[in-house]
Backbone as CSV, one residue per row, in Angstrom:
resi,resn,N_x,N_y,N_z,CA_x,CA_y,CA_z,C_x,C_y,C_z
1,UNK,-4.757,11.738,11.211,-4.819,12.902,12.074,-6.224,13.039,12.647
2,UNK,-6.489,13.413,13.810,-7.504,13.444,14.824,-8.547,14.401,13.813
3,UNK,-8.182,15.793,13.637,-9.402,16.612,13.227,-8.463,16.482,11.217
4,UNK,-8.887,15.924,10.543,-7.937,15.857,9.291,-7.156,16.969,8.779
5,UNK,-5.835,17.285,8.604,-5.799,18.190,7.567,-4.834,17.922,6.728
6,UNK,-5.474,18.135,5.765,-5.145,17.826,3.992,-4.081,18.471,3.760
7,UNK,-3.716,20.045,3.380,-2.885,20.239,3.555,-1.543,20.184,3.828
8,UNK,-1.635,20.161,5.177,-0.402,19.525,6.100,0.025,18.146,5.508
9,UNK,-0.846,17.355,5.692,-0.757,16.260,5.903,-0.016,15.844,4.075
10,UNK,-0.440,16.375,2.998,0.393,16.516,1.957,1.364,17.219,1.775
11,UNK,1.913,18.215,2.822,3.279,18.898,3.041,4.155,17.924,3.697
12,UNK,3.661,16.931,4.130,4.627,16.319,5.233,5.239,14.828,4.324
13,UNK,4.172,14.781,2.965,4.130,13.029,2.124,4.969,13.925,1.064
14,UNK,4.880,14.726,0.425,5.206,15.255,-1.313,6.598,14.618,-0.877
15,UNK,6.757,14.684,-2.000,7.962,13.854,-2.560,8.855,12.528,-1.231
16,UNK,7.942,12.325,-0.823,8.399,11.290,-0.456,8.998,9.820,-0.921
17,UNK,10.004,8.659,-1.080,10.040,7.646,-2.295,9.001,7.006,-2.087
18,UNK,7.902,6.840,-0.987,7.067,5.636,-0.988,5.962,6.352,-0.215
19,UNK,4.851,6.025,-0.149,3.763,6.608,1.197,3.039,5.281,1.078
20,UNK,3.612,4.422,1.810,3.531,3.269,2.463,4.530,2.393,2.745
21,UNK,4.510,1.442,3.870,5.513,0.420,4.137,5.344,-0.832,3.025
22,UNK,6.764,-0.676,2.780,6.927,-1.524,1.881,8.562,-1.551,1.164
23,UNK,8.748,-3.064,0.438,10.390,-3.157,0.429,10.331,-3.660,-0.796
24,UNK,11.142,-3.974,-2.016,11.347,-4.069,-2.894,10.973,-5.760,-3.034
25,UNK,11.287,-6.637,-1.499,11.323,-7.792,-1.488,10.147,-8.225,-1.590
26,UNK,9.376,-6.782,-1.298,7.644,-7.720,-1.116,7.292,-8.154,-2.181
27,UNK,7.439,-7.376,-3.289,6.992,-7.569,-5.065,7.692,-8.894,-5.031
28,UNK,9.204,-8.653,-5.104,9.601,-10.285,-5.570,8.764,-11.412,-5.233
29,UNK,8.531,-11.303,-3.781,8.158,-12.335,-3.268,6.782,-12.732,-3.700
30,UNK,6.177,-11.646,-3.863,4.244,-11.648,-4.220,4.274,-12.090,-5.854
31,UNK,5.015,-11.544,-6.527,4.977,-12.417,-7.962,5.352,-13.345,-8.231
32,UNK,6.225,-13.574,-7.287,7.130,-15.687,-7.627,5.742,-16.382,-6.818
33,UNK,5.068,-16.051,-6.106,3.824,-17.169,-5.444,2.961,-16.516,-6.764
34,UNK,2.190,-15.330,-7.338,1.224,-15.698,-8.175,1.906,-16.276,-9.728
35,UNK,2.978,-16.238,-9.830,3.885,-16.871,-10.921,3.230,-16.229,-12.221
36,UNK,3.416,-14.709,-12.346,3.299,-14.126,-13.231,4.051,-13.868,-14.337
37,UNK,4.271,-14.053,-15.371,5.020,-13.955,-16.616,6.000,-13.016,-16.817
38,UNK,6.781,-12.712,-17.434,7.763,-11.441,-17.944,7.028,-10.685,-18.786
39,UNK,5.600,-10.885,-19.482,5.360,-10.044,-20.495,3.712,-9.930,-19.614
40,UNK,3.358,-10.530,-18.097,2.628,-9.501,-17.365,1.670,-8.303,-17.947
41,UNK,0.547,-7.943,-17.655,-0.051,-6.985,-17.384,-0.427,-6.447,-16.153
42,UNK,-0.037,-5.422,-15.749,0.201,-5.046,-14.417,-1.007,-3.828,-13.815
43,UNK,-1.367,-4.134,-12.759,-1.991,-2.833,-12.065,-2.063,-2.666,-10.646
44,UNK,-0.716,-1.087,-10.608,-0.671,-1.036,-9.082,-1.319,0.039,-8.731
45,UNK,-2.518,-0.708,-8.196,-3.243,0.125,-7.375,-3.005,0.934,-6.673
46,UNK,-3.559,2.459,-6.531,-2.984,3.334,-5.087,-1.049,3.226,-5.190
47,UNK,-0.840,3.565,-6.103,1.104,3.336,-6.506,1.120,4.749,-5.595
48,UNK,0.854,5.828,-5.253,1.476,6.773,-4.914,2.489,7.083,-5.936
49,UNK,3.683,7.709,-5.372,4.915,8.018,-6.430,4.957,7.531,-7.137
50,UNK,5.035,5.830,-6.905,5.419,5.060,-7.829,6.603,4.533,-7.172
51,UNK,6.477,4.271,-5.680,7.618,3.481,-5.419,7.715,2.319,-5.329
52,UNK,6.367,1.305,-6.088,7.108,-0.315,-6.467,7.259,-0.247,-7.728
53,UNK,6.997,0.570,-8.821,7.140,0.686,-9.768,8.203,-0.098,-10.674
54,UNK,9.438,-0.125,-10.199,10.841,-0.548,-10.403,10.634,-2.116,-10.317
55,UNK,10.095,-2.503,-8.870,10.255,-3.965,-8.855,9.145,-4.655,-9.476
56,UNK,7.962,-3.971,-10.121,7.132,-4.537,-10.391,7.454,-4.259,-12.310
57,UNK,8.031,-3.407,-12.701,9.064,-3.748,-14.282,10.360,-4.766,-13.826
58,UNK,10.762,-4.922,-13.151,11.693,-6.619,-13.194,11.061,-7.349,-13.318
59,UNK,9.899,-7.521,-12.343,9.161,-8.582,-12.425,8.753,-9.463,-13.737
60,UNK,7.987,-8.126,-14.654,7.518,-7.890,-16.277,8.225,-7.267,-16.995
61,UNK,9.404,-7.482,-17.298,10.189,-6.242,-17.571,9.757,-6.619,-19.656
62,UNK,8.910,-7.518,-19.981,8.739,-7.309,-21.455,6.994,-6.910,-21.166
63,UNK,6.218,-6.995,-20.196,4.717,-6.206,-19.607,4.590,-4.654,-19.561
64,UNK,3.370,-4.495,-18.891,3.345,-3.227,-18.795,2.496,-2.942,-17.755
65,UNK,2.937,-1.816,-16.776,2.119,-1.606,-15.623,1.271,-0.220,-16.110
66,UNK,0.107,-0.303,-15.818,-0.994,0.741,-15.176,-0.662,0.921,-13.797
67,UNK,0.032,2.669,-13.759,-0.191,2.539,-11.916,-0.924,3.939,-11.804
68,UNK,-1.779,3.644,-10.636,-3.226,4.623,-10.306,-3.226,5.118,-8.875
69,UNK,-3.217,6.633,-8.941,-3.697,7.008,-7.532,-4.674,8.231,-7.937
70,UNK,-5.169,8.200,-6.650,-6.202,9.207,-6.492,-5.643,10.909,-6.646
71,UNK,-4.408,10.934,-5.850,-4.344,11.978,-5.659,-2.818,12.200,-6.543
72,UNK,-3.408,13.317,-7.801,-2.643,13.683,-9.080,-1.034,14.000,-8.547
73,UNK,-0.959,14.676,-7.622,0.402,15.031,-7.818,1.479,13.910,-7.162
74,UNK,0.766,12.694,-7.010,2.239,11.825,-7.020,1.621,11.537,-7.811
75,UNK,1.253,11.071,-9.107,1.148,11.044,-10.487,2.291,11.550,-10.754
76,UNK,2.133,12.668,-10.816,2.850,13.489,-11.124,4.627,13.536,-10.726
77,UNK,4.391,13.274,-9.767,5.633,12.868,-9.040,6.254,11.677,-9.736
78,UNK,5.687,10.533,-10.178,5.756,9.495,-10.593,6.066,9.535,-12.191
79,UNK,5.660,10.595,-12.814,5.995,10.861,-14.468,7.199,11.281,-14.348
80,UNK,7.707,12.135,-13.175,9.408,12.829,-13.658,10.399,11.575,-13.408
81,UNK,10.113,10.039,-12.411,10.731,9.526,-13.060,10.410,8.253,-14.424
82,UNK,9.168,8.050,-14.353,8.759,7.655,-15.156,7.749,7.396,-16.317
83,UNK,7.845,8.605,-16.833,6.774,9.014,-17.803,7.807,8.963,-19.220
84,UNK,8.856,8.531,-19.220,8.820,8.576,-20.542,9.302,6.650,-21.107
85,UNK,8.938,6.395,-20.114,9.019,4.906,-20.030,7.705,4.305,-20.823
86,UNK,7.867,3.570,-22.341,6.252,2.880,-22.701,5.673,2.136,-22.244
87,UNK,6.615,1.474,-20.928,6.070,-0.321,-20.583,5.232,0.875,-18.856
88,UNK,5.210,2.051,-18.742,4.285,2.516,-17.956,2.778,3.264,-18.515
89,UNK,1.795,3.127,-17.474,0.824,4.088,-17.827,0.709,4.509,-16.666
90,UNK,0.253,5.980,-16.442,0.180,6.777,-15.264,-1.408,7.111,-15.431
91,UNK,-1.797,7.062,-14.293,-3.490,7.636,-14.170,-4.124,7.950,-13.130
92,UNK,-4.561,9.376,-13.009,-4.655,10.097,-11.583,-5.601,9.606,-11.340
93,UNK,-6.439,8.672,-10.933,-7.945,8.135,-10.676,-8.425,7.135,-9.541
94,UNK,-9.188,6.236,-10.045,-9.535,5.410,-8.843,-9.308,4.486,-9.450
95,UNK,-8.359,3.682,-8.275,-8.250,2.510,-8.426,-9.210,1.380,-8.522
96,UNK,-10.240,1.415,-8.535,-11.113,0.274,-8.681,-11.659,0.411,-9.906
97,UNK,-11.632,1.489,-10.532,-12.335,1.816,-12.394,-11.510,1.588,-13.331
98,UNK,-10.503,0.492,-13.222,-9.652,0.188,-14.560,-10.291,-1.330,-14.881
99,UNK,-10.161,-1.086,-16.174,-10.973,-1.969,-17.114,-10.301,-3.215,-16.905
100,UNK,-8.653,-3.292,-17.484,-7.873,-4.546,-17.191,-8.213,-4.642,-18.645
101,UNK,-7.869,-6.180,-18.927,-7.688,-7.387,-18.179,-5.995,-7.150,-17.397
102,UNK,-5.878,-7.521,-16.318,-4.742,-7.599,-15.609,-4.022,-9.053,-15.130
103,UNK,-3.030,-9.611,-15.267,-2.636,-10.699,-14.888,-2.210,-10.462,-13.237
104,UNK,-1.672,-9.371,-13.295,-1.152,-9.798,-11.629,-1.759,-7.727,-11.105
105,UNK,-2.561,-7.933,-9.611,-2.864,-6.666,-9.369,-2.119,-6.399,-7.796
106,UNK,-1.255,-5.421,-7.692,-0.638,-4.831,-6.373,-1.408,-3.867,-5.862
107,UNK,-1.473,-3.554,-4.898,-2.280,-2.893,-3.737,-1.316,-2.749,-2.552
108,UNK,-0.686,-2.001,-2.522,0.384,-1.941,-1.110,-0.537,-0.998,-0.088
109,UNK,-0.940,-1.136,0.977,-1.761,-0.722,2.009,-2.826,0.402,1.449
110,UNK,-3.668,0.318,0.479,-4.822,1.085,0.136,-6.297,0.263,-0.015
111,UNK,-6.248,-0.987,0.658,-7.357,-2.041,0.227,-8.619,-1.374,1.082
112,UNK,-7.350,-1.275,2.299,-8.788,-1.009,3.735,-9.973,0.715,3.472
113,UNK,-9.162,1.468,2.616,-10.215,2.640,2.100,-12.015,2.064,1.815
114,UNK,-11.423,0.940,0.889,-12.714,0.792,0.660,-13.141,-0.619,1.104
115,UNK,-12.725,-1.757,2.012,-12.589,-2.754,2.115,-12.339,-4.023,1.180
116,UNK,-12.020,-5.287,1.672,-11.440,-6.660,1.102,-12.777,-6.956,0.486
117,UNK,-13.652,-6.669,0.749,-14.760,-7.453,-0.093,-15.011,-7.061,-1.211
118,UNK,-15.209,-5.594,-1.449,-15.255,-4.486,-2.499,-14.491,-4.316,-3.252
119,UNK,-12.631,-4.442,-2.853,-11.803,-4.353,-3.496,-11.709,-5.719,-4.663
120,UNK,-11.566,-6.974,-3.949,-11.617,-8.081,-4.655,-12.534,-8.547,-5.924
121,UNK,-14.160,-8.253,-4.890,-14.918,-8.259,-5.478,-15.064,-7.611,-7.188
122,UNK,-14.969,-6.469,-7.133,-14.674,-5.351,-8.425,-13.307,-6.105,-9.627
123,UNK,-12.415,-6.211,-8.442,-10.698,-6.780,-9.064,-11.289,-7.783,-9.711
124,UNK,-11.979,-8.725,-9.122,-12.138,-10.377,-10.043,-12.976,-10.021,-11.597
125,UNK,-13.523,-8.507,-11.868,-14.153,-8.590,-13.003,-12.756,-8.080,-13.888
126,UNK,-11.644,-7.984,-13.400,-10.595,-7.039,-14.089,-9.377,-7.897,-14.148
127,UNK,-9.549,-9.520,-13.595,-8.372,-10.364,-13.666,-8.544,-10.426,-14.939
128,UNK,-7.284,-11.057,-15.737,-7.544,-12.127,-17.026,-7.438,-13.843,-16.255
129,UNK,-7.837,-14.434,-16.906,-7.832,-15.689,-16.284,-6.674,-16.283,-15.717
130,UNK,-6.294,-16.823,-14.598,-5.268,-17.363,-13.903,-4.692,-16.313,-13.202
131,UNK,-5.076,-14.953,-13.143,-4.445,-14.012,-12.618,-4.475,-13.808,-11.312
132,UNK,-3.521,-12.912,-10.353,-3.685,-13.316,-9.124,-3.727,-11.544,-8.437
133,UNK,-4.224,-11.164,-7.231,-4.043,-10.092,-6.766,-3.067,-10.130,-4.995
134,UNK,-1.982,-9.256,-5.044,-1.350,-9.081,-3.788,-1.739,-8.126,-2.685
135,UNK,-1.989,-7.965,-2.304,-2.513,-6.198,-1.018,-2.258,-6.479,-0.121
136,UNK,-1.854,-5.139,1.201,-1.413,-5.133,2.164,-2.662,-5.063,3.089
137,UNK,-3.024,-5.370,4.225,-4.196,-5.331,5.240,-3.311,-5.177,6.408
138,UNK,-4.147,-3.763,7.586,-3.370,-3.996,8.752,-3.753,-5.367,9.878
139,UNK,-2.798,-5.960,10.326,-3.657,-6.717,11.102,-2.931,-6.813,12.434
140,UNK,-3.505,-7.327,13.573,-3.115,-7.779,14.822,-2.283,-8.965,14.705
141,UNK,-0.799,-9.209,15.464,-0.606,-10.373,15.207,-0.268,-10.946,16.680
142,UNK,-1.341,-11.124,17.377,-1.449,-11.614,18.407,-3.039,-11.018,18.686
143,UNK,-3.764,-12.420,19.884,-4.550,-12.386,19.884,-5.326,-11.178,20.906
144,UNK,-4.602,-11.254,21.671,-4.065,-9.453,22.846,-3.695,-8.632,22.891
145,UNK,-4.122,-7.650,21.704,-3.251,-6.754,21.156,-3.702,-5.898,21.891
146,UNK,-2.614,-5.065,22.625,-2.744,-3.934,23.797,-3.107,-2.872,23.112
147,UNK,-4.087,-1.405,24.035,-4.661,-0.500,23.802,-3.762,0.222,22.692
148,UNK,-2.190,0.001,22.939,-1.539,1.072,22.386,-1.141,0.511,20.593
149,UNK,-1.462,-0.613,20.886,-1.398,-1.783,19.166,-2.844,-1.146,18.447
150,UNK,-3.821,-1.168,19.392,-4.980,-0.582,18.752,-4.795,1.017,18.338
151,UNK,-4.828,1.616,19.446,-4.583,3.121,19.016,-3.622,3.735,17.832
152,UNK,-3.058,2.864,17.358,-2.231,3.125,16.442,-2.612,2.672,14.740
153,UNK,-4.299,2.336,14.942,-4.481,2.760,13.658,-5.973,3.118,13.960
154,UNK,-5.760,3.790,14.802,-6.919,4.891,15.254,-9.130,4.263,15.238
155,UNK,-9.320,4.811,14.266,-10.806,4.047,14.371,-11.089,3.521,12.910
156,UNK,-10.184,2.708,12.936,-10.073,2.100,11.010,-10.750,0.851,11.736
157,UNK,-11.644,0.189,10.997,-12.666,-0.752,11.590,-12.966,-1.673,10.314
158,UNK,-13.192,-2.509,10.076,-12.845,-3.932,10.942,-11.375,-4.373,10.904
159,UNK,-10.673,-4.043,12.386,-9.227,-4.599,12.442,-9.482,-5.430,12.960
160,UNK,-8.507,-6.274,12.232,-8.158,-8.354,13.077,-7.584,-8.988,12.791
161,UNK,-7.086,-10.116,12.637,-5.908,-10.969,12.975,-5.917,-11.435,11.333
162,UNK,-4.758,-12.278,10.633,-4.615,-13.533,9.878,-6.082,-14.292,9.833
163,UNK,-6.318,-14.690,10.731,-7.691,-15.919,10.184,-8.409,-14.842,10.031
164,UNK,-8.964,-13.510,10.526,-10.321,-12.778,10.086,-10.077,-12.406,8.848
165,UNK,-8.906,-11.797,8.417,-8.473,-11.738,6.584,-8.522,-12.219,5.987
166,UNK,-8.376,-13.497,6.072,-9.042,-15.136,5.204,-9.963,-15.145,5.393
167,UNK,-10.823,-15.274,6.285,-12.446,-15.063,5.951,-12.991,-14.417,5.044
168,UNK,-12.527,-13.116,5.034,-13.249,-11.929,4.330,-12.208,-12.300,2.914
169,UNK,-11.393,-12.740,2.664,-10.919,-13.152,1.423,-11.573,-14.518,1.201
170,UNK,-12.051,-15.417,1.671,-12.811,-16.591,1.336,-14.428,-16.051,0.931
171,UNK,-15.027,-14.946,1.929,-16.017,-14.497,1.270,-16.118,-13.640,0.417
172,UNK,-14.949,-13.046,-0.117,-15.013,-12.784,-1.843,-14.685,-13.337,-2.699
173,UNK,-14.759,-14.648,-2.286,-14.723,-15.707,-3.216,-13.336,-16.031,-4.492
174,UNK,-12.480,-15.814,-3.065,-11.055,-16.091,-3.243,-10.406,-17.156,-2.156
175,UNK,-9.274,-17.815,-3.082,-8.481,-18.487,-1.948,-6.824,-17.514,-2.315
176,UNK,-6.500,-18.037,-0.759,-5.098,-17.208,-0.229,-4.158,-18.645,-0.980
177,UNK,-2.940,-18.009,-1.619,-2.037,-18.732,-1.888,-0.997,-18.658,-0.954
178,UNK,-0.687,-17.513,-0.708,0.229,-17.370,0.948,-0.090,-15.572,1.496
179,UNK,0.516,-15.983,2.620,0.685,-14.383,3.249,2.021,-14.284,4.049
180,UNK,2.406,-13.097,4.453,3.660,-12.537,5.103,3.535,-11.264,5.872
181,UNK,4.427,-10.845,6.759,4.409,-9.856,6.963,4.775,-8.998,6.192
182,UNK,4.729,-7.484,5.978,5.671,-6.655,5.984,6.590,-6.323,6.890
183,UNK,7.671,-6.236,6.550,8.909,-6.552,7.417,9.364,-4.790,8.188
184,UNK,10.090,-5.105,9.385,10.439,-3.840,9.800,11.125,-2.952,8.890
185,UNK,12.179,-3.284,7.855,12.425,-2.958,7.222,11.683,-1.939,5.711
186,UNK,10.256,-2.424,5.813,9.557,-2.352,5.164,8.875,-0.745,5.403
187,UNK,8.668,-0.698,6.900,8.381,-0.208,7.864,9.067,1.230,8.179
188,UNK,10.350,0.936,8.177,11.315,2.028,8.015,11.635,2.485,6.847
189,UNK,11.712,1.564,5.885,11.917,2.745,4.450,10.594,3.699,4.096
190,UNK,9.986,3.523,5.111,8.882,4.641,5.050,8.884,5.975,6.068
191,UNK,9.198,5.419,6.463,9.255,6.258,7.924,10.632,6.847,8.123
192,UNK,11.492,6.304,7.817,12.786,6.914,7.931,13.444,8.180,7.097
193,UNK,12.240,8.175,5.287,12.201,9.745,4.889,11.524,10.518,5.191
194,UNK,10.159,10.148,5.968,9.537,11.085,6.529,10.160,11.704,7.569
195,UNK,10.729,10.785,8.568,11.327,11.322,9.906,12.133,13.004,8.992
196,UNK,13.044,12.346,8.252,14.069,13.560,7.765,12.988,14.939,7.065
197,UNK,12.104,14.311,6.438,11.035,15.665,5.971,10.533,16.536,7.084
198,UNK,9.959,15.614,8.293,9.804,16.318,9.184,10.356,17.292,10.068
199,UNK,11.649,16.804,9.912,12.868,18.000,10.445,12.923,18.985,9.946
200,UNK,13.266,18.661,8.827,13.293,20.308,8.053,12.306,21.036,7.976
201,UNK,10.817,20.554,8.354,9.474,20.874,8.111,9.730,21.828,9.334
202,UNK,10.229,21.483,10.510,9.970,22.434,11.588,10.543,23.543,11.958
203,UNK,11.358,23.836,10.817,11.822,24.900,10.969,11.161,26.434,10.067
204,UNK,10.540,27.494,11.001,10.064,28.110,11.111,7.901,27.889,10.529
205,UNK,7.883,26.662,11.270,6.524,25.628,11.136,5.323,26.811,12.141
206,UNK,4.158,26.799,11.113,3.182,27.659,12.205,2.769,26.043,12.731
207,UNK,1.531,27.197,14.013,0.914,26.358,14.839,0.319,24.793,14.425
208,UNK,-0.258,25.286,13.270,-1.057,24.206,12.374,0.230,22.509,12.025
209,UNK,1.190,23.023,11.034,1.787,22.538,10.904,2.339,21.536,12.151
210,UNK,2.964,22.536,13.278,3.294,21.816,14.226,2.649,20.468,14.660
211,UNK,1.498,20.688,14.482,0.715,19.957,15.511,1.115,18.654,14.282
212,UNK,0.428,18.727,13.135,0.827,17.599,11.851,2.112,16.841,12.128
213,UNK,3.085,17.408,12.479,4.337,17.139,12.820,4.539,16.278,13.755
214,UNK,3.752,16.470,14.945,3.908,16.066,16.356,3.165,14.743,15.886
215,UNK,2.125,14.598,15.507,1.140,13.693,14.996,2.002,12.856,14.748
216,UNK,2.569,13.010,13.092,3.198,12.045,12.479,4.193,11.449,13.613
217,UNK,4.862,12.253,14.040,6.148,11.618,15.399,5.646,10.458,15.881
218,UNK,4.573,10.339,16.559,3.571,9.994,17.580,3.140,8.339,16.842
219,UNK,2.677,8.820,15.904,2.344,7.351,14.946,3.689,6.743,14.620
220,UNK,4.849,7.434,14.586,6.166,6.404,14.202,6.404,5.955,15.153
221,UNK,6.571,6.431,16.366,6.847,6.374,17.809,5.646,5.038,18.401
222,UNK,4.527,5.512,18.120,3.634,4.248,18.404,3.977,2.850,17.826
223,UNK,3.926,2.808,16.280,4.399,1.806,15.823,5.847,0.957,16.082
224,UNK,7.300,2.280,16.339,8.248,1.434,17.006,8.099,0.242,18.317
225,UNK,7.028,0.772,19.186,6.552,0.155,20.567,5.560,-0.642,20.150
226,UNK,5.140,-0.983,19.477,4.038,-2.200,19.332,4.371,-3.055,18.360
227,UNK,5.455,-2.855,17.395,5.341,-3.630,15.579,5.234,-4.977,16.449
228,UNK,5.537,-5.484,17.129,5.338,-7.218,17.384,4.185,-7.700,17.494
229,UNK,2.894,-6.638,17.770,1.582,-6.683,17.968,0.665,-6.375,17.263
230,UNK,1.486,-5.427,16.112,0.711,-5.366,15.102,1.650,-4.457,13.345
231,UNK,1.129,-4.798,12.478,1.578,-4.241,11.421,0.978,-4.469,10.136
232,UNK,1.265,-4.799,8.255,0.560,-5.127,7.632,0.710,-6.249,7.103
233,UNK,-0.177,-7.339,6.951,-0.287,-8.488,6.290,-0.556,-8.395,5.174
234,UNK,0.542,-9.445,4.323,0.390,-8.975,2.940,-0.007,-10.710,2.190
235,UNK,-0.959,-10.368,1.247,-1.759,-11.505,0.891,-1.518,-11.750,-0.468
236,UNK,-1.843,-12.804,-0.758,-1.606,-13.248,-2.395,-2.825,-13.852,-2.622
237,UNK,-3.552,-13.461,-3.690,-5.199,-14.385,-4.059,-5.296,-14.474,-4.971
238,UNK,-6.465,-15.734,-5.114,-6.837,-15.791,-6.615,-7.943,-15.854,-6.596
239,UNK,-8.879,-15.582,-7.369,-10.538,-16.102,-7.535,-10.477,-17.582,-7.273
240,UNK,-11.719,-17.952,-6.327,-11.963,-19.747,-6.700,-12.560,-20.520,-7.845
């Protein structure tokens, strides 16, 4: 949002299943390339609710995930359905201050807060050996990405393509085992409960709200018209 508001902007996410794009397929796919074990140690970074939660216990289903966000009440959100589960730990904090050791670390679109160098960097003291980390990065996927591909993730800086993400993952002194998109699908199971929150949000919505509303529209609406030009690249690494 242009001038931020917090508030709103957490009236419009609470209880949402996910607050990010993302599909159940991505986990599969990100743990069969770092070829992580069934008895796994897990840490999903920035989990929000806790909506990979599920695919990331198949994955490890004899492991155990640490999942961490900043902001307590999808914690919280995340204990009513899974807090009485032992193979979870819930922790309202920052994702970059867990001790580990971790075999496999998820990051579904929260890397760019603090950047790929910082994130990795920190992560490689928290792998156990052979361990691998997955995260989402937005990127351009074309080399011409029109004003309206840009405007749609506003003044988030340094945006760029596949090869500039390997760079900055080669200079944290990682190699890429593969990457993918996130899929439209991915895309819409995000957006498609918000759309419905937002409806009901507007009914009898003050000024403030409204505008939050219109916002969010605007960014789904942007992204329907550009996803071919741009969206998130999702990476698999290991330390070198």
């Amino acid at each position: 949002m242009s001038d931020f508001d917090a508030e709103n902007f957490f009236r419009i996410h609470a209880d949402l299943p996910r607050e990010g794009p993302g599909e159940t397929a991505d986990v599969a796919w990100a743990v069969e390339v770092a070829g992580i074990g069934p008895d796994a140690r897990v840490l999903d970074a920035a989990s929000g609710p806790g909506g990979d939660l599920g695919a990331l216990l198949r994955a490890a289903p004899q492991g155990h995930v640490t999942a961490v966000d900043l902001h307590a009440p999808f914690i919280e959100a995340a204990k009513a359905r899974w807090g009485k589960d032992k193979r979870v730990t819930l922790v309202a904090g920052d994702f970059l201050a867990q001790s580990g050791p971790f075999d496999f670390i998820w990051c579904a679109g929260a890397v760019y807060f603090v950047g790929i160098e910082a994130a990795l960097t920190t992560w490689a003291q928290q792998l156990a050996p052979g361990g691998a980390i997955a995260f989402s990065e937005p990127s351009f996927f074309t080399a011409t990405p029109s004003d309206g591909a840009r405007a749609f993730w506003g003044e988030h800086e340094p945006l760029t393509d596949e090869a500039g993400i390997r760079d900055r993952i080669a200079a944290a002194g990682f190699e890429v085992l593969e990457t993918r998109k996130v899929s439209d699908i991915g895309w819409e199971s995000y957006y498609r409960p918000m759309q419905d929150r937002i409806t009901r949000l507007r009914k009898g919505a003050d000024a403030a709200l409204i505008a939050a509303l219109d916002e969010a529209e605007a960014e789904m609406n942007l992204w329907r018209a550009h996803k071919a030009e741009t969206g998130y690249l999702l990476s698999v690494v290991r330390p070198v």
